[in-house]
C-alpha positions as CSV (number, residue, x, y, z in Angstrom):
1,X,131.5,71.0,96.3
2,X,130.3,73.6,93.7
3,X,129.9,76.9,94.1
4,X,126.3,76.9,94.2
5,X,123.6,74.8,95.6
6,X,120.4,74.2,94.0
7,X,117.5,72.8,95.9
8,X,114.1,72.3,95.1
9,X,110.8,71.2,96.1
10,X,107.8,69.4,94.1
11,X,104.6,68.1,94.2
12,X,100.8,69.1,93.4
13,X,99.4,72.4,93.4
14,X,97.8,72.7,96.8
15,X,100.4,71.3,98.6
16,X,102.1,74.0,100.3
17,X,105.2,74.3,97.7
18,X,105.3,78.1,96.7
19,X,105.1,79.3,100.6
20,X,107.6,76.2,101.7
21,X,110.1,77.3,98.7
22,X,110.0,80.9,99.9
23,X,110.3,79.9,103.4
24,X,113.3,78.7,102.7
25,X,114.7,80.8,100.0
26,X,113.7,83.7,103.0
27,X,116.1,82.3,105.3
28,X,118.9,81.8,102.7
29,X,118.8,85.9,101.9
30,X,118.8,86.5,105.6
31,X,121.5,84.1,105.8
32,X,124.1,86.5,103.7
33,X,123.1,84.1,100.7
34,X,122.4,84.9,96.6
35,X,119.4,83.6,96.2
36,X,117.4,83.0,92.4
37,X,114.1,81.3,92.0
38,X,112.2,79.8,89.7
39,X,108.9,78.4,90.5
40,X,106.9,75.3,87.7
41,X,103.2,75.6,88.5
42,X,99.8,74.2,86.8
43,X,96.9,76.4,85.6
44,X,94.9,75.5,88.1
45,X,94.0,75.6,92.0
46,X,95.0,71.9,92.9
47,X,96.3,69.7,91.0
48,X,99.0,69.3,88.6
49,X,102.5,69.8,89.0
50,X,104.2,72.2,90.8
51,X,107.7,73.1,92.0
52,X,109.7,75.8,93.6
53,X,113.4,75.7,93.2
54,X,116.1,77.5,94.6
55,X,119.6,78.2,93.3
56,X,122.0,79.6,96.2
57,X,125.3,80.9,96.5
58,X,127.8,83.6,98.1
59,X,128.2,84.9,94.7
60,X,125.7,86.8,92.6
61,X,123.3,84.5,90.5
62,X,121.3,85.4,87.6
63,X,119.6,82.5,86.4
64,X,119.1,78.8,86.9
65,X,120.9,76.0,86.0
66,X,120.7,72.5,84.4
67,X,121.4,70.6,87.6
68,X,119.7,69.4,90.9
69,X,121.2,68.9,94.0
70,X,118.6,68.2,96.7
71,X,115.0,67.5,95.9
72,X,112.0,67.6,98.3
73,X,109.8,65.2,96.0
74,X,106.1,65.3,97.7
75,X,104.9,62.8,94.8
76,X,106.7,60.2,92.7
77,X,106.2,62.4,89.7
78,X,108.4,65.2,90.9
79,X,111.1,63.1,90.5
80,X,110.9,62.2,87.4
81,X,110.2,65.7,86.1
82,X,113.5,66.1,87.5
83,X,115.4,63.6,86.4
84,X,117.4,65.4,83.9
85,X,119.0,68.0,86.1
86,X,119.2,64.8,88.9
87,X,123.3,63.7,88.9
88,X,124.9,61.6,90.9
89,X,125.1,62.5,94.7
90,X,121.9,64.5,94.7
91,X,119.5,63.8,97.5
92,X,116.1,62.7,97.3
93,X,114.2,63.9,100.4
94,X,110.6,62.2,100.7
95,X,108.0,60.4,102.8
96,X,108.8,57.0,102.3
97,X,105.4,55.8,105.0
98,X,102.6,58.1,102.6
99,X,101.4,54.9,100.6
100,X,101.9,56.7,97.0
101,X,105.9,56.6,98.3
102,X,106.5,53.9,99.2
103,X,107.5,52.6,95.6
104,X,109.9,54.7,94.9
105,X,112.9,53.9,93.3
106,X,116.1,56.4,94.2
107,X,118.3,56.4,90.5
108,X,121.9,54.6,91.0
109,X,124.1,57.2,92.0
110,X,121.7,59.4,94.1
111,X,120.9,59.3,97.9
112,X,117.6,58.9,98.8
113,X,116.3,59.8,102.4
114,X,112.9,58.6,103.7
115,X,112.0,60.8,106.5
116,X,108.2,60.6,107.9
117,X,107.6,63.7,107.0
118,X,103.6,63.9,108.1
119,X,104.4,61.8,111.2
120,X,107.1,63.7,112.7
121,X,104.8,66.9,111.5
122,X,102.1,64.9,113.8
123,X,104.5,64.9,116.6
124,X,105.3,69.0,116.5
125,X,101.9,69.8,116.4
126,X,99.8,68.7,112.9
127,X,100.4,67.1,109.9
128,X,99.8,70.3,107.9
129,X,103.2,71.2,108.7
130,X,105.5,68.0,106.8
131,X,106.8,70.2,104.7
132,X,108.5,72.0,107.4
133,X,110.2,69.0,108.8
134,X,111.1,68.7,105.0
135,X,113.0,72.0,105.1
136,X,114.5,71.0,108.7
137,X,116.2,67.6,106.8
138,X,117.2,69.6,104.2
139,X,119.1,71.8,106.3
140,X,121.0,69.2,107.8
141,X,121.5,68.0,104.2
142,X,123.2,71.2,103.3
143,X,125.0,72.0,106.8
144,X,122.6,75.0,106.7
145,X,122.3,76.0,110.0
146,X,118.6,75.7,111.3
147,X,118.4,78.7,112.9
148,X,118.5,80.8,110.0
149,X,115.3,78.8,109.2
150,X,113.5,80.7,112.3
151,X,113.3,84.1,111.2
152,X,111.5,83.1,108.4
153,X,109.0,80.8,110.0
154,X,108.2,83.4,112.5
155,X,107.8,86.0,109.4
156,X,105.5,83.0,108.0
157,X,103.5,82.4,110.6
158,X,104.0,85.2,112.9
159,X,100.5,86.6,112.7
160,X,99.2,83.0,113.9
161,X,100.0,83.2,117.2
162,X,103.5,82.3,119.5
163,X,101.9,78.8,119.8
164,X,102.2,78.1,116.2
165,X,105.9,79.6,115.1
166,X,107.1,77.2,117.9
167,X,105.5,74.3,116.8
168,X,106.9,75.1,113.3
169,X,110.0,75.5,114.6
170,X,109.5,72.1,116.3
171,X,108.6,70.7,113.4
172,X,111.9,71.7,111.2
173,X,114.0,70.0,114.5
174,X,113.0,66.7,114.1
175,X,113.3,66.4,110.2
176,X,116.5,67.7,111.0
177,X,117.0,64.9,113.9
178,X,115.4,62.4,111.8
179,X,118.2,63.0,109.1
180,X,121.4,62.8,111.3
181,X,119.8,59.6,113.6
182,X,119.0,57.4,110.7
183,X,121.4,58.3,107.9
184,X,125.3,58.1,108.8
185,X,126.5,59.8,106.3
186,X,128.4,62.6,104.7
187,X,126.9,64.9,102.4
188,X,128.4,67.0,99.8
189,X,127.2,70.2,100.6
190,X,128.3,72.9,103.5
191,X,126.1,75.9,102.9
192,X,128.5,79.0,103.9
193,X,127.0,82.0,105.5
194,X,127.6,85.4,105.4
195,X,127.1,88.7,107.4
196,X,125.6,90.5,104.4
197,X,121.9,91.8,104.1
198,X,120.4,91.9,101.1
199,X,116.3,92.3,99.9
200,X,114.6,89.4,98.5
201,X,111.8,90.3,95.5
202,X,110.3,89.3,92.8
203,X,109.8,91.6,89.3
204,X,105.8,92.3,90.4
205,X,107.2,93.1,93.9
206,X,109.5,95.7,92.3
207,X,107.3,97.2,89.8
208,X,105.1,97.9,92.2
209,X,107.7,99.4,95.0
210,X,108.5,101.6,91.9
211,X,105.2,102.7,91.1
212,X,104.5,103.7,95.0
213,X,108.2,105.2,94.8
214,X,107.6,106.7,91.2
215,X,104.3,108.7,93.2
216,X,101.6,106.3,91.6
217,X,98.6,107.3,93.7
218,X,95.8,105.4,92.0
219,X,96.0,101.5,90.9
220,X,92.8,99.8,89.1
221,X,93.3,96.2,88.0
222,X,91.9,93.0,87.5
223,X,93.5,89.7,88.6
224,X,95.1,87.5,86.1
225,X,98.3,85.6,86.1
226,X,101.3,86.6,86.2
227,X,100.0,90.5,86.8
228,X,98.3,90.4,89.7
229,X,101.5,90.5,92.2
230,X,101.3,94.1,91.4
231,X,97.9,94.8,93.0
232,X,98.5,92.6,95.9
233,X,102.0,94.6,96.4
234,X,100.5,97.8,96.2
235,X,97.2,97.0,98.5
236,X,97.5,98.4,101.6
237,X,100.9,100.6,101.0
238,X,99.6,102.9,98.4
239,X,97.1,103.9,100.7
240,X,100.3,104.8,103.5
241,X,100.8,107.9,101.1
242,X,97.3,108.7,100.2
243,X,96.7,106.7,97.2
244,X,93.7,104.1,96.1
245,X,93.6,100.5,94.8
246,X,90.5,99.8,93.1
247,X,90.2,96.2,91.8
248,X,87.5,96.7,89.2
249,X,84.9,93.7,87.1
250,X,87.6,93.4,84.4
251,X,89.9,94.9,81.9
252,X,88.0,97.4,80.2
253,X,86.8,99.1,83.8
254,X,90.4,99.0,85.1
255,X,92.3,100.9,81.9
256,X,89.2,103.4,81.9
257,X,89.6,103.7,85.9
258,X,93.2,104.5,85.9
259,X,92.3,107.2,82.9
260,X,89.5,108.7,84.9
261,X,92.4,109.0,87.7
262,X,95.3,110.4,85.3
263,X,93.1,112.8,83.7
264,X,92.2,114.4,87.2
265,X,96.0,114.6,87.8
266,X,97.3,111.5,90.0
267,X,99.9,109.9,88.8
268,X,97.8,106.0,87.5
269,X,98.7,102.8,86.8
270,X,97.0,99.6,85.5
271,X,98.5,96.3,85.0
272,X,97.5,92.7,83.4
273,X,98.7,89.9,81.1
274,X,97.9,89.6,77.2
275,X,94.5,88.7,76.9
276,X,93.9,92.0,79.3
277,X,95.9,94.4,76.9
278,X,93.5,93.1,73.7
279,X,90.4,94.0,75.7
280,X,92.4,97.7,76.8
281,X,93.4,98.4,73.1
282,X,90.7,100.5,72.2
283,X,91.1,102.8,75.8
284,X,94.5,102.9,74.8
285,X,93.9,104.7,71.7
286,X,91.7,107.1,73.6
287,X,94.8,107.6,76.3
288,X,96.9,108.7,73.5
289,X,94.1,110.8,71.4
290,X,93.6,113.0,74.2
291,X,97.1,113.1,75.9
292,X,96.5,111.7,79.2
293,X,99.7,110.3,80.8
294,X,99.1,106.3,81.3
295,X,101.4,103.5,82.6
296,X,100.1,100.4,81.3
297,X,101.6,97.4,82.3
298,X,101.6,94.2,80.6
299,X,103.2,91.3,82.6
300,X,103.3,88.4,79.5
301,X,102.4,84.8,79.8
302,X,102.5,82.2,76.7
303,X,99.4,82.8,74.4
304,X,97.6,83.0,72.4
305,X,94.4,83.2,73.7
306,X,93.8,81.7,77.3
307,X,97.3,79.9,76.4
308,X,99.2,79.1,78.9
309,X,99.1,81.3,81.8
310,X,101.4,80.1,83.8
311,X,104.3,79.7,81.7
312,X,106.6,82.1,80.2
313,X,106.9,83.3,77.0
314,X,107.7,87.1,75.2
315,X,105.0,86.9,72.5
316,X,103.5,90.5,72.8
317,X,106.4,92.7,71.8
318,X,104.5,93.5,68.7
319,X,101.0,94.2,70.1
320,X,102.8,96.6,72.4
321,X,104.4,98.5,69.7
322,X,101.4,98.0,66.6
323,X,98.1,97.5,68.4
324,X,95.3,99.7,68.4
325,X,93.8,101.0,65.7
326,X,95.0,104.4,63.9
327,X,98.5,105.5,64.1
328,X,99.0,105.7,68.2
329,X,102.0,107.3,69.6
330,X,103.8,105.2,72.9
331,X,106.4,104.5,74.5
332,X,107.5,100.8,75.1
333,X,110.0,100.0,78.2
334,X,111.1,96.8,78.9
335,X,112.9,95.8,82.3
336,X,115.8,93.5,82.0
337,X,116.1,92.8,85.5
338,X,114.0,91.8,88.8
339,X,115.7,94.8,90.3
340,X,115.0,97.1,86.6
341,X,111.7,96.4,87.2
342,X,111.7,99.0,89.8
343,X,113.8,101.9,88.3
344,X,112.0,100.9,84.6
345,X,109.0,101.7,86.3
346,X,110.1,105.1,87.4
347,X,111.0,106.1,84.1
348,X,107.6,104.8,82.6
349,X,105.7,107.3,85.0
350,X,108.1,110.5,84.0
351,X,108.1,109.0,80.2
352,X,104.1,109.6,80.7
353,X,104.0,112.6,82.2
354,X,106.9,114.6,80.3
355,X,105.1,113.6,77.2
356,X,101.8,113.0,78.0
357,X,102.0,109.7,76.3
358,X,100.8,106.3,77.5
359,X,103.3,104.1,78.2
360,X,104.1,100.1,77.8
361,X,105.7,98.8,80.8
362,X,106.5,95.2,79.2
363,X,107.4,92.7,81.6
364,X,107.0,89.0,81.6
365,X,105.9,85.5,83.7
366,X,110.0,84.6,84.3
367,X,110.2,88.6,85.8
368,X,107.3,88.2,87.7
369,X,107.5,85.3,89.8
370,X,111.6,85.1,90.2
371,X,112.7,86.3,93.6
372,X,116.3,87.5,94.1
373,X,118.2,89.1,96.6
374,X,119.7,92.4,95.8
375,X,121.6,95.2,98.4
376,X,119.6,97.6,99.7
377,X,121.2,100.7,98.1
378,X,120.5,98.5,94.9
379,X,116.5,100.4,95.9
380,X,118.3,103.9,96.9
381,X,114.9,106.1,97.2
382,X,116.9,108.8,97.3
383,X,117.8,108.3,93.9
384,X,114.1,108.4,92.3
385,X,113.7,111.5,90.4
386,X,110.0,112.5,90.0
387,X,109.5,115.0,86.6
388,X,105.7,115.7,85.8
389,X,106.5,117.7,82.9
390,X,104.4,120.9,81.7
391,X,102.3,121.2,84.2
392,X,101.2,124.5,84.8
393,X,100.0,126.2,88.0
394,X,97.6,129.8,88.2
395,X,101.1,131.6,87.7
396,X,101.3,130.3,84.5
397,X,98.4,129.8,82.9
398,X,97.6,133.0,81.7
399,X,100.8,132.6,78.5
400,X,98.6,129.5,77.3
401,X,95.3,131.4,77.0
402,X,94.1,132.1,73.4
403,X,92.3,135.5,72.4
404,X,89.6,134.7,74.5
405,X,90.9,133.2,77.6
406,X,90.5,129.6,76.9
407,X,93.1,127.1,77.9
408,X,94.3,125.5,75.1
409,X,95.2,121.8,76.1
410,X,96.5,120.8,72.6
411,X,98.4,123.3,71.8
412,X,100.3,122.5,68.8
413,X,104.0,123.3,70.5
414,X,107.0,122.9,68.6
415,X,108.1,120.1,70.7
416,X,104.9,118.5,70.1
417,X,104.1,118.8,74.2
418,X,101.4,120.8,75.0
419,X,100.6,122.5,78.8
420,X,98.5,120.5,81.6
421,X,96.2,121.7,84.1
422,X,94.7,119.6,86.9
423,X,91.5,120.2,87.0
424,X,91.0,123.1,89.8
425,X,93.8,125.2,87.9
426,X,92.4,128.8,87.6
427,X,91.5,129.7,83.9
428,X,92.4,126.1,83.3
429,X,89.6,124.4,82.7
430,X,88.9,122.5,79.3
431,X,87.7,119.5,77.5
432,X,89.4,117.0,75.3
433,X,87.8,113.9,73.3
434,X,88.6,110.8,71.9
435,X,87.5,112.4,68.8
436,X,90.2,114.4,66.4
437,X,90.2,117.8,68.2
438,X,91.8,121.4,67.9
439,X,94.2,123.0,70.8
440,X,91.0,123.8,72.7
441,X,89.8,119.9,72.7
442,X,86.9,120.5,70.7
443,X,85.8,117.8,68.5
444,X,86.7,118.9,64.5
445,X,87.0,117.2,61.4
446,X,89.1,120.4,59.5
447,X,91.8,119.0,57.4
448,X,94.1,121.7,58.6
449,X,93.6,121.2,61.8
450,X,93.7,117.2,61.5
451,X,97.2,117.5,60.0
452,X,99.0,119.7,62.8
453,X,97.2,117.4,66.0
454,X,98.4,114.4,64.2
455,X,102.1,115.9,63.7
456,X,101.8,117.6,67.0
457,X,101.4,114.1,68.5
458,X,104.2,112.1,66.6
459,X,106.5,115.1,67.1
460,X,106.5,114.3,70.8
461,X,108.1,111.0,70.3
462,X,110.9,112.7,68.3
463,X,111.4,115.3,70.7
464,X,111.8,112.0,73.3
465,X,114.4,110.7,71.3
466,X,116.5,113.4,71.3
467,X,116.1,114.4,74.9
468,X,116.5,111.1,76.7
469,X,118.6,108.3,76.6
470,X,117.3,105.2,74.9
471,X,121.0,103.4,75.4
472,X,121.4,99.6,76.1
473,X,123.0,97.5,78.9
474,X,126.6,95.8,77.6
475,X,128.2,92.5,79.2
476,X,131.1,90.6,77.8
477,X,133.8,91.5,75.3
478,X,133.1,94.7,73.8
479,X,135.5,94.0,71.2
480,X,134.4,90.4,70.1
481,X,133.2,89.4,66.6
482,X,130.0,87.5,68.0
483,X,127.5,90.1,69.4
484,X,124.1,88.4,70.3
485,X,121.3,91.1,71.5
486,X,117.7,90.4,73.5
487,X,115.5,91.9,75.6
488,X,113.4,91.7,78.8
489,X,114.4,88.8,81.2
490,X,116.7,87.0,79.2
491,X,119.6,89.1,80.4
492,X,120.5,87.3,83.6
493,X,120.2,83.7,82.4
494,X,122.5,85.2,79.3
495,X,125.3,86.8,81.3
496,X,126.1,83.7,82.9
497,X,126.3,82.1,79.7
498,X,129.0,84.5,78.8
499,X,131.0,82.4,81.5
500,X,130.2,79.3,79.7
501,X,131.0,80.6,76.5
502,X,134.4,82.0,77.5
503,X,135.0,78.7,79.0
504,X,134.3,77.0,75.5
505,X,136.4,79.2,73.7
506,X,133.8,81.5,72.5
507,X,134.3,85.4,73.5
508,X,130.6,87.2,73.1
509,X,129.8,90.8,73.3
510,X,126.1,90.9,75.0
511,X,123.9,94.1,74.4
512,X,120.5,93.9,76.5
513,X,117.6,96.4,75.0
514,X,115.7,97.5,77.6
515,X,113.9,100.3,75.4
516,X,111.5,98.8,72.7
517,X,110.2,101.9,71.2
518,X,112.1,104.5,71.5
519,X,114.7,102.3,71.0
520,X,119.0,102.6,70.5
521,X,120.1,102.8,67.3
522,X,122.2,99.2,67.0
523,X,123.5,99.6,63.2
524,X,127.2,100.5,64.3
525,X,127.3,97.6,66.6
526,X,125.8,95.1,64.3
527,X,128.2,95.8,61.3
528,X,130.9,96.0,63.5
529,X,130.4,92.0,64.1
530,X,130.6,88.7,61.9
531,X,127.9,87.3,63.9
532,X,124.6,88.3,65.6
533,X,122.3,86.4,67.3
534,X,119.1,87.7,68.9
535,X,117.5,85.4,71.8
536,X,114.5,85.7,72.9
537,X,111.4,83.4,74.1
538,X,108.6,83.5,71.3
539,X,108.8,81.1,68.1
540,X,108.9,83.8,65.3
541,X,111.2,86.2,66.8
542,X,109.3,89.5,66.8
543,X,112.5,91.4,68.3
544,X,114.7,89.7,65.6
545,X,112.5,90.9,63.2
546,X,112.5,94.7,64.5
547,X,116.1,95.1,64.4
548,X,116.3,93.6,60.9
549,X,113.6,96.3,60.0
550,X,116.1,98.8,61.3
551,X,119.7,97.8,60.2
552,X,118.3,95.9,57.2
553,X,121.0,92.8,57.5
554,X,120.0,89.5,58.5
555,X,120.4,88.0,61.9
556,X,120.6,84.7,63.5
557,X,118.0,84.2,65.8
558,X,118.0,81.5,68.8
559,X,114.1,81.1,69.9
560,X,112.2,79.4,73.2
561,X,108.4,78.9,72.9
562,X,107.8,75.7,74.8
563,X,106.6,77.8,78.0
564,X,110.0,77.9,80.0
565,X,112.3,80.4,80.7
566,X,116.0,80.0,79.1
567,X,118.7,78.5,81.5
568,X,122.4,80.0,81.7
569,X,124.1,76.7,80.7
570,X,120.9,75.9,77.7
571,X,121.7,79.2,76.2
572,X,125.6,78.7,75.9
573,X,124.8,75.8,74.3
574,X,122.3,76.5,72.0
575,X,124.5,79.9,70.8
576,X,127.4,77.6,70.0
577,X,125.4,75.7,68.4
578,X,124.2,78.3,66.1
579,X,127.8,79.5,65.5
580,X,129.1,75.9,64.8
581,X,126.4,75.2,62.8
582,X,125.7,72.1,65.3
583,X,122.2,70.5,65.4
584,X,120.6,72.1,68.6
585,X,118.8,68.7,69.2
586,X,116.1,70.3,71.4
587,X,113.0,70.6,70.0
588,X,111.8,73.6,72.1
589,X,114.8,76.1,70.8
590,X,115.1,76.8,67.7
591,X,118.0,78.2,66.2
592,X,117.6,79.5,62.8
């Protein structure tokens, strides 16, 4: 039996999949259990294809995987979406009495079980709950025992009423009765449990746990896919500290809201997908013109335009670091990780503050909806360091008065960071504009003073570099001759293909970039090998490009733009490929 057990469910949106799938991937975490989702889902409210799948082991897992092992197909289609990752001995779980079933054809090799899924959901109670007696056959599929299933279905349902958790729970019985009274047979699979306890989350979940953590008191946002996890996180546990989610009419509102907050001195946050950062642009400028400390997060989905917004895709790397118009100092912070998404988050707020610069908190659609389990102390909150920079109190305002007692808010400091005052500060009070200004905020058009706001600004990111650590994350063999390099999500699904490649005979030094702009300084590493290879999921390789701007040598580049996420076995693959020189014969990655 391998290792790992991967299990999935499918149908059309509407039919229950996402809250079955994390049902089930709840009870595997609270089961001792790895657990690493991925979830397929249409643009739309019903309709369309959707699955939830769920890869499972004792062992830590990072990505998914090229291979099936039971499938919970709610419609013919979702098995042949699946049929490439199918192999023989996966099980087929489905309603073989629904009338668009009753045709279906299990592939040689498999094992198909027909289980009256919205009858026996009849029997418990109502038909709306088949795919629980799904989940219950499944279980006996995978030896899982059932009762690991309750504690999630009372989580689920819970709030419903006694009444309906039992019937649920009635409901997983019989598919689980169904399976060992009709089919006499012994399946490959013996789900192992485990005494550990571990937190199950996805990379919205996290960022906003970090935020709240971070002391993000005000939220404004508008919903859009994948970005509006965030919001619903926050909602109703920013306010346990004293903090305010505003869901405003759009884009524009939200980034404006969020300054209005920062400027009065909470610590603000907004977050939305591409097409929200191009209406934002312009309220960026005017975030870093007048040195109001920002988080802006931008959760990315495949574009252009409305594109496609539920698939993934890292296409905005270079709006984050270029757009806007004007020269526009940021900083640009990319998690790697579900559980970086949280302490990345952190560091954006103190980035903000320390420097009074708006900051890029660049996430993306894979990030978003993947939940995995981590420890615990993985979230130690005792570990978040809070630093709102040079803020200064009635003690301390007086040294930052000019010659006739006006607070100077742009003070052209030689590390480029001038003092802050919330408003309420004695002698503090002063204005600021999106207009060029002098130390006092006043609106001026003075060459003189144009030149030393304009350094003042830019010398805050060079004062950043030199006081923080913009390092990388390093996996593998540290002394191989093949380094490949990415960013953002791709880091899990990569480390496992380090296995794969070690397997193959291939030994790969990884470095994951979690800082776009500041960001390390990879010359040494990159003449140090024969071979570099930077993956990432857009088609023209934007972060390829970057670090060919900065070392000026050519790289390899292995590039996903067909809306999915890279898979651990893929990726080994397709990098061998680029070192061999084989075609990668897939025309969604491209390996130039």
């Amino acid at each position: 039996m391998p290792e790992d057990l991967n299990w999935a469910i499918g149908g059309e949106a509407g039919d229950g999949i996402d809250s079955t799938g994390k049902i089930f991937a709840q009870a595997l975490s609270r089961a001792g259990r790895h657990v690493f989702t991925s979830k397929d889902f249409a643009s739309r409210i019903r309709g369309g294809y959707t699955a939830y799948k769920v890869r499972t082991s004792v062992d830590r897992v990072e990505s998914v995987v090229d291979r099936l092992d039971i499938l919970i197909a709610l419609t013919e289609r979702t098995i042949d979406e699946n049929m490439d990752e199918l192999h023989e001995g996966s099980v087929i779980i489905y309603d073989g009495e629904r009338s668009t079933m009753q045709d279906v054809e299990v592939p040689d090799g498999m094992i198909g079980l027909s289980v009256p899924l919205q009858r026996l959901a009849e029997d418990a109670g109502g038909a709306i709950m088949a795919n629980v007696v799904a989940l219950g056959a499944a279980c006996e599929v995978a030896q899982f025992p059932i009762e690991n299933l309750d504690e999630s279905l009372n989580k689920r349902f819970g709030d419903k009423g006694e009444a309906i958790v039992e019937n649920n729970k009635e409901a997983a019985r019989l598919g689980q009765q169904h399976v060992q009274e009709e089919y006499d047979h012994d399946f490959d699979y013996d789900i192992e449990t485990t005494d550990e306890d571990y937190v199950l989350l996805n990379g919205d979940e996290a960022i906003g746990m970090g935020a709240i953590a971070a002391g993000c008191r005000f939220y404004s946002g508008y919903p859009i896919t994948p970005a509006t996890d965030v919001m619903e996180y926050m909602t109703g546990r920013v306010e346990q500290y004293g903090g305010k989610v505003v869901q405003a009419e759009d884009e524009l509102s939200a980034i404006n809201m969020a300054l209005g907050a920062a400027r009065a001195g909470a610590r603000a946050m907004t977050a939305t997908s591409g097409p929200g950062i191009d209406l934002m642009t312009e309220t960026f400028g005017l975030v870093a013109t007048t040195e109001t400390p920002l988080v802006i997060c931008d959760v990315m989905r495949s574009g252009p335009s409305t594109g496609m917004p539920t698939k993934q895709e890292q296409g905005d790397l270079n709006m984050t670091l270029y757009g806007g118009h004007g020269e526009i100092p940021r900083f640009v912070v990319a998690p790697t990780s579900v559980s970086e998404c949280f302490w990345k988050t952190v560091e954006a707020f103190n980035y903000a503050e320390k420097y009074q610069t708006p900051v890029y908190l660049v996430s993306d659609l894979a990030l978003a909806v993947t939940e995995q389990t981590f420890p615990p102390e993985v979230f130690d909150m005792d570990e978040v360091e809070i630093d709102r920079g040079k803020v200064v109190d009635e003690d301390e305002v007086d040294s930052w008065l000019d010659e006739r007692g006006r607070f100077q808010a742009h003070f052209p400091s030689a590390d480029g960071v001038s003092p802050r005052a919330f408003p309420g500060t004695t002698d503090g009070a002063h204005m600021t504009t999106g207009l060029e200004h002098d130390e006092l905020g006043r609106r001026t058009e003075e060459e003189a003073v144009r030149l030393e706001q304009v350094e003042k600004r830019q010398r805050k990111v060079e004062t950043a570099k030199e006081q923080e650590e913009w390092d990388y994350r390093e996996f593998g063999d540290s002394e191989a001759d093949t380094l490949v390099i990415s960013w953002g999500s791709n880091e899990g699904a990569m480390r496992e293909a380090l296995g794969f490649l070690e397997e193959r005979g291939h030994d790969v030094r990884f470095i994951s970039v979690p800082y776009i702009f500041p960001r390390p300084d990879l010359s040494a590493e990159i003449e140090a090998a024969d071979d570099v290879i930077v993956v990432e999921c857009n088609a023209t390789g934007q972060f390829a490009d970057v670090i060919e701007h900065d070392v000026l040598e050519r790289v390899q580049r292995v590039n996903k733009y067909n809306g999915v996420r890279f898979k651990a076995d893929e990726l080994a693959t397709e990098i061998e490929n680029t070192l061999t020189g084989a075609d990668a014969g897939a025309t969604e990655v491209e390996a130039e």
